[in-house]
C-alpha atoms as a printed R data frame, in Angstrom:
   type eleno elety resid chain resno      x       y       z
1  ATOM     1    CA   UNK     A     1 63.482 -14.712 126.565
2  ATOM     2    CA   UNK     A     2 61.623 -16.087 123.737
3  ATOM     3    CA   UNK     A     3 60.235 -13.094 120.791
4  ATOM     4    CA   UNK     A     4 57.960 -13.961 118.714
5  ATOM     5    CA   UNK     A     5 56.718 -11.731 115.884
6  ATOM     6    CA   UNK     A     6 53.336 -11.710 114.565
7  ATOM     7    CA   UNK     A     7 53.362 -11.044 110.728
8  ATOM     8    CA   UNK     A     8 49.995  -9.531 108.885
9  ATOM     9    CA   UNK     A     9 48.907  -9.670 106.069
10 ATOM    10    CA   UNK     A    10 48.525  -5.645 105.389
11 ATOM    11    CA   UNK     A    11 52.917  -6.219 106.137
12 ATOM    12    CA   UNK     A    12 53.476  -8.556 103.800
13 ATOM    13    CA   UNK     A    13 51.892  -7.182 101.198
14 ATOM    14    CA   UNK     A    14 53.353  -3.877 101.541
15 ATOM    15    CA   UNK     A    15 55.815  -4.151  98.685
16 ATOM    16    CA   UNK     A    16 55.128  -0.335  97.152
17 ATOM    17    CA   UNK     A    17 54.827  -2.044  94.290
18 ATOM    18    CA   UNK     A    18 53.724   0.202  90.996
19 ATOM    19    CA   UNK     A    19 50.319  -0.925  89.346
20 ATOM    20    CA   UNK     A    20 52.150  -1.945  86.493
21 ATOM    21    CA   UNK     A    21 54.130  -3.817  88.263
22 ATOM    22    CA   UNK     A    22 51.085  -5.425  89.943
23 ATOM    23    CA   UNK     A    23 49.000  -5.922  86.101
24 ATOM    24    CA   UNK     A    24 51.806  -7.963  85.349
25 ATOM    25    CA   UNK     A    25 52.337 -10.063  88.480
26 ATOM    26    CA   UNK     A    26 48.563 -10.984  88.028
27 ATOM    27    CA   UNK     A    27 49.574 -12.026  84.152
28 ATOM    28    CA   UNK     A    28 52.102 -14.289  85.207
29 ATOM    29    CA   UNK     A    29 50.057 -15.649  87.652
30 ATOM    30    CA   UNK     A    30 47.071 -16.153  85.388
31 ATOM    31    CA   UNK     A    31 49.064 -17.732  82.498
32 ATOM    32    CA   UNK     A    32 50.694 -19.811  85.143
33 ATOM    33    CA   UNK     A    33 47.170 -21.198  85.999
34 ATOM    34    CA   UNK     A    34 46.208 -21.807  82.801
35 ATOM    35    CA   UNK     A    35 49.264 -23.524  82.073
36 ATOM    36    CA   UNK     A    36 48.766 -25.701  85.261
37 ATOM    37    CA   UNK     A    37 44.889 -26.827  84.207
38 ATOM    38    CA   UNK     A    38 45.922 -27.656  80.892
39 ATOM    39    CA   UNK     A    39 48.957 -29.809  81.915
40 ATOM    40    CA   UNK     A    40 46.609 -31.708  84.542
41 ATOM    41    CA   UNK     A    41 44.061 -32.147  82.010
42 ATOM    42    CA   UNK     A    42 46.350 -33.470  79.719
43 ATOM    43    CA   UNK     A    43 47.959 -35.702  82.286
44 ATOM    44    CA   UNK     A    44 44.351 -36.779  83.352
45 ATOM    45    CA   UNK     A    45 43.996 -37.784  79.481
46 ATOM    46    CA   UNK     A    46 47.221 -39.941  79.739
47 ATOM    47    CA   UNK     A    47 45.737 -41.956  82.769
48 ATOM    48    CA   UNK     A    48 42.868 -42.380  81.146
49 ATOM    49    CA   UNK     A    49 44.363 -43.936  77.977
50 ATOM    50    CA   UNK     A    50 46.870 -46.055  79.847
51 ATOM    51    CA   UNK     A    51 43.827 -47.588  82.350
52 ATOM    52    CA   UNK     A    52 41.497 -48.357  79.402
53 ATOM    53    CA   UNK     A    53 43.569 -48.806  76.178
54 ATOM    54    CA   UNK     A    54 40.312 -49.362  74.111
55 ATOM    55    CA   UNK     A    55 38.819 -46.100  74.954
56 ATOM    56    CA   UNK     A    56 41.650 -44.049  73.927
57 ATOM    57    CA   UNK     A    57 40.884 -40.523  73.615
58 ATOM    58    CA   UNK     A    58 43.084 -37.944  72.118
59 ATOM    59    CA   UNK     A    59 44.736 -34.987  73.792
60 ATOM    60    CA   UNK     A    60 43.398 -31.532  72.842
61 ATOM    61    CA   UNK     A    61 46.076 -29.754  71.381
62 ATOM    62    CA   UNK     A    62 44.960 -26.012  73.575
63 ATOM    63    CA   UNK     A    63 46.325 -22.833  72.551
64 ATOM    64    CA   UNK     A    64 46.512 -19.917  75.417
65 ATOM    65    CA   UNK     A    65 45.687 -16.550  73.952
66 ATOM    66    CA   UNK     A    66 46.502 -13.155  75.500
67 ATOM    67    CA   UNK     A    67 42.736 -13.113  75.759
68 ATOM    68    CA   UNK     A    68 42.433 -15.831  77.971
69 ATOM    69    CA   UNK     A    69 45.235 -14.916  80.166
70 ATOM    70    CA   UNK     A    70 43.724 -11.369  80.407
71 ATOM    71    CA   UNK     A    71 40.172 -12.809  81.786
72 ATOM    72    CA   UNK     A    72 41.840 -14.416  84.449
73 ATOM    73    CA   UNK     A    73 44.013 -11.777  85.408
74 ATOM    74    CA   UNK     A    74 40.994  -9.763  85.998
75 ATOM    75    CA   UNK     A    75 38.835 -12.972  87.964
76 ATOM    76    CA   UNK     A    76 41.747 -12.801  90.173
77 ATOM    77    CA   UNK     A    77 42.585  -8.844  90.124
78 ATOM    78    CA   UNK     A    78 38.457  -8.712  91.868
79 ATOM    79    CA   UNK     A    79 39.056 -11.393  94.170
80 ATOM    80    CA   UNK     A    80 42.319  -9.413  95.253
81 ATOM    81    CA   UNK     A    81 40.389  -5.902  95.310
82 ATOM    82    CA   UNK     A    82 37.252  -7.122  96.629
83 ATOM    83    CA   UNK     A    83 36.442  -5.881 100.195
């Protein structure tokens, strides 16, 4: 006899976690993305300058602030709460 189980999504994300806990899951997250884009922009950069050596162009140094973390935190906290 073969069982299979049918997972939701209201299940999975039934942790009982606090809303603190939540704020900073969303932080991680969001400084996680913005981590991510500027690595592949850099790494876009690098191709760049190794396919056309006489167009070199130089690789913004980018500095994440708590401010940019915390607007994308929230773009993703109303995605998340949106009905």
């Amino acid at each position: 006899m073969l069982l299979l189980h049918t997972y939701t999504q209201e299940k999975n994300m039934n942790s009982n976690k606090t809303g603190f806990e939540i704020r900073a899951d969303l932080l991680n997250q969001a400084q996680g993305i913005l981590e991510q884009n500027y690595e592949r922009q850099k790494e876009a950069i690098y191709s760049h300058n190794e396919s056309f050596p006489n167009d070199k162009k130089a690789v913004p140094v980018m500095e994440i602030t708590a401010a940019d973390v915390i607007v994308t935190a929230r773009e993703l906290n109303a995605f998340v709460t949106e009905k």
